[in-house]
N, C-alpha and C positions, 0 to 999 in steps of 0.2 A: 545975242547969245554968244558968250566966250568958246572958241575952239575946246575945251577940254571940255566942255558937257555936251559937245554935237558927240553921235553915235559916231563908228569909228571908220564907216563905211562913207558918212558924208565928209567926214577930216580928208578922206585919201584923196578924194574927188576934187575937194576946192583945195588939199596940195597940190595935184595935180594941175589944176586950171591955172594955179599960181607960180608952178614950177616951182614949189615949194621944198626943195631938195633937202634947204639950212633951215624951213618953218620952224618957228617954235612956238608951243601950244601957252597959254595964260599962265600956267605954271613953268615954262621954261625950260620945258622937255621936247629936244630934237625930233623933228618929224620923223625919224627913221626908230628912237626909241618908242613914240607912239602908238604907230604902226603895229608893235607888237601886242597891245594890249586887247586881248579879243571882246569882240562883244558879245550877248548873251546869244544870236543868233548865228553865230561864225561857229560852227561844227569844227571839230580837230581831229584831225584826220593822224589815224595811229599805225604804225609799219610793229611789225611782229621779227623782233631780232634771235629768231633759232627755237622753231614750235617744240619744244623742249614737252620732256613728261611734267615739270614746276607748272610751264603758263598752259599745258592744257588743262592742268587737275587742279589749279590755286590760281595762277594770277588772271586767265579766260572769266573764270567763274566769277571774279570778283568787278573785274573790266564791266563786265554783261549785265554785273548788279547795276551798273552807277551809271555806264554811257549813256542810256535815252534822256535820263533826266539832265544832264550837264555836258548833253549834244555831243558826243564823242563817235569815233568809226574808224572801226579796223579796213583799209583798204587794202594791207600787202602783207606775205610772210615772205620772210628771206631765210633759209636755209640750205646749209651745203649739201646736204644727204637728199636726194633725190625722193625716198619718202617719206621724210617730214615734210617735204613741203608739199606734194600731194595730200597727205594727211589733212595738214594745215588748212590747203583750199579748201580740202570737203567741208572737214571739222565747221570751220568759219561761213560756210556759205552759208551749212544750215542753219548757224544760229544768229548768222543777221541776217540773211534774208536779200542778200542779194554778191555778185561777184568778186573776188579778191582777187587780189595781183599777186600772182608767184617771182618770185627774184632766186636765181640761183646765187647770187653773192647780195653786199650790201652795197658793189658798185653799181647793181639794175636798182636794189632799193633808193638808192639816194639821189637818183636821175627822177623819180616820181613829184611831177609836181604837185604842189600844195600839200607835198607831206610836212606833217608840225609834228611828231613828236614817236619815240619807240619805247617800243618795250622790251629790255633784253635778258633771256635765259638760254643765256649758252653754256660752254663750258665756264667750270671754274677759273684756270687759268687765262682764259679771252675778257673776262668783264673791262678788265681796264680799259685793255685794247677797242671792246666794241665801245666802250662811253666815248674815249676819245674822237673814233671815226664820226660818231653819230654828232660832239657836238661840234666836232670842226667842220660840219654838214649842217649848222643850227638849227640844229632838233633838241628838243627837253628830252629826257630820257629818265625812265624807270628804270631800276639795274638789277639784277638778283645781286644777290652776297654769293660767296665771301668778293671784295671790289675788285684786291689785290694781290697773290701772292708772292709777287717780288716786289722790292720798294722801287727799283727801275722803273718796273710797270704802275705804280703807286703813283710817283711823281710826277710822269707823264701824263695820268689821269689827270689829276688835283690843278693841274697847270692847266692844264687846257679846258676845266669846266669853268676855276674858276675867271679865265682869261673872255671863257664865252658869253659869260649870264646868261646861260641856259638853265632851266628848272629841270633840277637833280633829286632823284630821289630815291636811296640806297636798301635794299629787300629786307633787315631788319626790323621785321615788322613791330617788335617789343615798343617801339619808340610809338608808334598808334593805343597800343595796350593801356585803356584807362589806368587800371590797378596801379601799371609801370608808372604814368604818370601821376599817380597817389603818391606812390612811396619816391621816386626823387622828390618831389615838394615835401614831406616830410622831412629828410635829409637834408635839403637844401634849405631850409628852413633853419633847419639847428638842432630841431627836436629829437635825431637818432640822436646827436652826440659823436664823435668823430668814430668814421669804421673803421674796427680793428683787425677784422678778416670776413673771407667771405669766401663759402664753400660752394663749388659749382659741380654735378655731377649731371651725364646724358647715358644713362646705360640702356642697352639693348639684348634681345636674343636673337637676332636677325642674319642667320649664313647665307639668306639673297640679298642683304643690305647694297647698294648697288651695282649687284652682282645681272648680266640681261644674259644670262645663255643663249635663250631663244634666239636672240638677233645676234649675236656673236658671231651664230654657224651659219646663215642666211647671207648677212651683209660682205658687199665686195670692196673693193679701193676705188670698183669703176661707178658706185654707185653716189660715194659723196668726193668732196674736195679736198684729196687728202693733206697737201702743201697749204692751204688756206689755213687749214685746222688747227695745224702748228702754229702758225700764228707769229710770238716772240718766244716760241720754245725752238730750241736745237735743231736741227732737220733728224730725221727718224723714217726709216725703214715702215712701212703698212703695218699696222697691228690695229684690228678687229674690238681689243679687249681695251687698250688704251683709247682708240674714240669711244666705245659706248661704255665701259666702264671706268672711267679716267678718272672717276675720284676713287679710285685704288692704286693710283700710281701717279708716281711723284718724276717728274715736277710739274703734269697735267692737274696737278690737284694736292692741298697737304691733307686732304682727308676729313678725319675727326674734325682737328684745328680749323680748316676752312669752313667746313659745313653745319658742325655743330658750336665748336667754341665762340663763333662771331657770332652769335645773338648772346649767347651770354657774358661777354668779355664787353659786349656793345654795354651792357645795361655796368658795369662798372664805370665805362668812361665819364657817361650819363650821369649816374646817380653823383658821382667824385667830382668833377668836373676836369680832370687829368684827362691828358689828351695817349700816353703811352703809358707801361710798366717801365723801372727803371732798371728793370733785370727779371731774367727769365730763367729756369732749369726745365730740364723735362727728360723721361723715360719713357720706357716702354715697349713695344713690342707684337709680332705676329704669333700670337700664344694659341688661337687655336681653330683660325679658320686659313688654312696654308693651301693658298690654291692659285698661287702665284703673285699674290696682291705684292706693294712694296709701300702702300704705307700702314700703317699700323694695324691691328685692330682693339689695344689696348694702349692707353695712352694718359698719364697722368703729367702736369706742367705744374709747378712754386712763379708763380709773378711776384714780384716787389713793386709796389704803387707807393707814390709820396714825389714832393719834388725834388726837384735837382740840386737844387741849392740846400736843402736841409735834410740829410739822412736820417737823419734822430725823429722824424716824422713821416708816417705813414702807415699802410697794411700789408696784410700779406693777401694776395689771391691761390686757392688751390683748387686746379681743377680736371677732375678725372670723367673719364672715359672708357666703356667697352663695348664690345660687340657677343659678348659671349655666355650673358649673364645679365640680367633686368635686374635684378634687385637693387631698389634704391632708387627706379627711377631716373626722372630729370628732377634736379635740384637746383635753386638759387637760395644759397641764405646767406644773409648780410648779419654783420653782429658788430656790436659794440660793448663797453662796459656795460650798458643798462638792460640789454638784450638783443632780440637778431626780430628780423623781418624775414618771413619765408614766403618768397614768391610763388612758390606751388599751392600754397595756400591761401594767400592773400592776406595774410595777418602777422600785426605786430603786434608783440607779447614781450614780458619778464622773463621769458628765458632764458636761464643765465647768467641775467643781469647780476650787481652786488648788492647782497642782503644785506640787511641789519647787521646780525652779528657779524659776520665778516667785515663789516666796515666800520663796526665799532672799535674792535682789535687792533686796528691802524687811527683811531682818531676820525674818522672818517665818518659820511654820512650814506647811506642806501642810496643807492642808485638804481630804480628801477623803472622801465618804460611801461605802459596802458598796456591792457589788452587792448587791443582794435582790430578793426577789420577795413581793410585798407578795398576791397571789390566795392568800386563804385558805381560799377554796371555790371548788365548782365554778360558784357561783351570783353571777359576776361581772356586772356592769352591763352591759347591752345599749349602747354610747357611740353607738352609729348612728341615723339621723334616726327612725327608723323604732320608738322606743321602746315597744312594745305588750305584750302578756301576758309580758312577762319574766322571770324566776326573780327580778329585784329586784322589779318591780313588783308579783308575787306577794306579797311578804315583805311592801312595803308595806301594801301592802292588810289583808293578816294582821296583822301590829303593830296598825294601828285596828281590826279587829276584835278581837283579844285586850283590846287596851286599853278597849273598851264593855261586853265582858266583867267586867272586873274593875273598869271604873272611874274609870280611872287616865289621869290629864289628860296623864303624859307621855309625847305617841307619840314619833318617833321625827323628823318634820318638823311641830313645834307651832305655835300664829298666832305665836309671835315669830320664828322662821326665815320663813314667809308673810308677816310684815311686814317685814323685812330686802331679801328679793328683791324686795317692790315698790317698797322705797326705789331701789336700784340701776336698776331697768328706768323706773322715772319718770324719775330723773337723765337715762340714757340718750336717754330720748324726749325729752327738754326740750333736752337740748345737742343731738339730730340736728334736734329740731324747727326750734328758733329760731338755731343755729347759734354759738352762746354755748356758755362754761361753764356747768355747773349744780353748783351746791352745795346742803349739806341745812343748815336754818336747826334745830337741835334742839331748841333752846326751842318754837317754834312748831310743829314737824312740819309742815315745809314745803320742797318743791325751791323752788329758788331761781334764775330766769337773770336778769340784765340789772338787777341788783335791786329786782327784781318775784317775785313765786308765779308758778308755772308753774299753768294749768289748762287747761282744753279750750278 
């Protein structure tokens, strides 16, 4: 029997008896890359990166569906606040059924042995920061969105995951969404026809959007870690409302942009195969929930998509936002000459499209797309504010755990899609910020307004 088909528990043993440091398996895979490839009875042991309201209400629920079958187990939460991580313990005892490790930072986390892999919902403004720690600790890592919102923090990511081969897998759950993956193969295909614009809308009526009074007036400085929290933000004075509601202020968070734009800005990169916007504008403003917040709560962005080298080629993206008003919904529609695709619907249609007569008047022929209906499952995309244990964000979730299973660096939203989104939502932030275009400088990996870098 050749070394690569023994189980992987008898490989380590007869490296071992062999001093097999430099072994290499029948395929000519270093014993130490080996090593890593689990087998179906090796359990993977998962650490909990900030028992957030996201992983106890969305990514728990999803975790819970899939571990017995593809042998997985939470052994630890790490959290600064003193009661999430009590929280955390209870929460997790009861529902696996036996004892979890509390860690007050992620230096008690990453001292545990035979930990392989975390799951992180922290703050907006930490995600880089915690992939980073976690994979230069080689751990695979789940991340919420949005990845990045300074490109600093961006490129420090991106380097260090993709320096690890560790299995990355970024909280844009759209990229599991069968439907999503209908309609890029349609596109990619040929059959939209090149897109000419694509309108994105997330409206809400929500004045507790997240907004936590309750724990505002309760919680102390002595209760969590407040210098940890900062993280690679500025040093800052204690404020209550910036740890527990920090995606209202900047630069703990750009808001809108970070939270809602990155699934939908995700599913352009995707569908285009462009990796950034070539230019960004944006407006907007605190029109009418004024309760100290400082990022927005209306927000509309003009992206330019097309490449670099050919300006006379591309689309436009336009994508608004509010907090004050639902009407309208969330919106994704793609459009072309022949018609648009509306992902809220799941269907591709002549909407639009060029008629007959009108295309006769130029010489021209009709251009018009099928009606279709692009829901391939019943496990279409939750498009509402409200994105939580969803039947996509299940699949997600599933995807990186099969993929730590087996290995295999490509999920399904990898750091190059999580670097892409945070190129777009910088842009965004830099043009609403400073009120200027923002462009991306590629040589340097850098936004670009007033030309100067954008930073904090």
């Amino acid at each position: 029997m050749t070394e690569v088909k023994k189980d992987r528990r008898e490989f380590l043993r007869l490296s071992l008896m062999g001093g097999a440091g430099v072994a290499l398996s029948a395929m000519g895979m270093p014993a130490s890359s080996y090593a890593r490839i689990m087998g179906a009875n090796d359990r993977v042991n998962v650490g909990v990166v900030g028992f957030s309201d996201r992983f106890r209400q969305a990514l728990m629920p999803c975790f819970m569906n899939n571990h017995k079958e593809l042998n997985f187990d939470i052994v630890a939460v790490s959290d600064i606040w003193n009661r999430r991580r009590d929280e955390g313990k209870a929460i997790l005892e009861k529902q696996l059924g036996h004892s979890v490790q509390t860690c007050v930072n992620n230096d008690e986390l990453y001292k545990i042995k035979d930990l392989d892999a975390v799951m992180i919902a922290t703050a907006d403004f930490q995600h880089a920061f915690h992939t980073t720690e976690a994979v230069n600790n080689k751990k695979d890592v789940y991340c919420e969105k949005p990845f990045a919102e300074t490109m600093a923090d961006a490129r420090m990511a991106l380097k260090a995951v993709k320096a690890s081969g560790r299995v990355f897998q970024v909280g844009t759950q759209r990229r599991s969404g069968p439907s999503y993956h209908s309609a890029a193969k349609f596109i990619q295909d040929g059959k939209f026809g090149p897109i000419t614009m694509v309108e994105m809308t997330w409206n809400v009526n929500q004045p507790g959007r997240w907004r936590r009074p309750d724990l505002t007036g309760t919680i102390k400085e002595s209760d969590v870690d407040w210098q940890r929290f900062l993280c690679t933000r500025p040093k800052d004075s204690w404020d209550p409302r910036k740890y527990l509601e920090f995606r209202l202020f900047w630069p703990y968070s750009s808001g809108i942009f970070g939270q809602w734009m990155t699934h939908q800005i995700d599913t352009v990169h995707w569908f285009s195969g462009l990796k950034h916007p070539r230019s960004a504008v944006a407006n907007g403003g605190i029109y009418q929930w004024k309760d100290g917040r400082s990022n927005a709560d209306t927000l509309t962005a003009v992206f330019d998509y097309g490449p670099e080298n050919d300006p006379a080629t591309g689309f436009q993206v336009v994508y608004s936002s509010r907090f004050h008003n639902s009407a309208g919904g969330t919106k994704e529609l793609y459009y072309s000459n022949g018609g648009m695709i509306d992902m809220s619907t799941n269907k591709i249609s002549p909407t639009g499209g060029l008629r007959e007569r009108e295309a006769k008047e130029m010489g021209m022929k009709a251009n018009l797309l099928p009606d279709m209906d692009i829901s391939i499952s019943a496990a279409a995309v939750e498009a509402g504010a409200n994105t939580g244990g969803d039947d996509t964000t299940n699949a997600h979730v599933r995807n990186w755990m099969e993929c730590v299973r087996k290995q295999d660096v490509k999920t399904n939203a990898p750091i190059e899609a999580a670097y892409s989104h945070s190129i777009a939502l910088i842009m965004g932030t830099a043009a609403y910020r400073t009120g200027l275009k923002a462009t991306f400088d590629e040589t340097k990996q850098d936004v670009i307004v007033g030309g100067k870098v954008f930073t904090l």
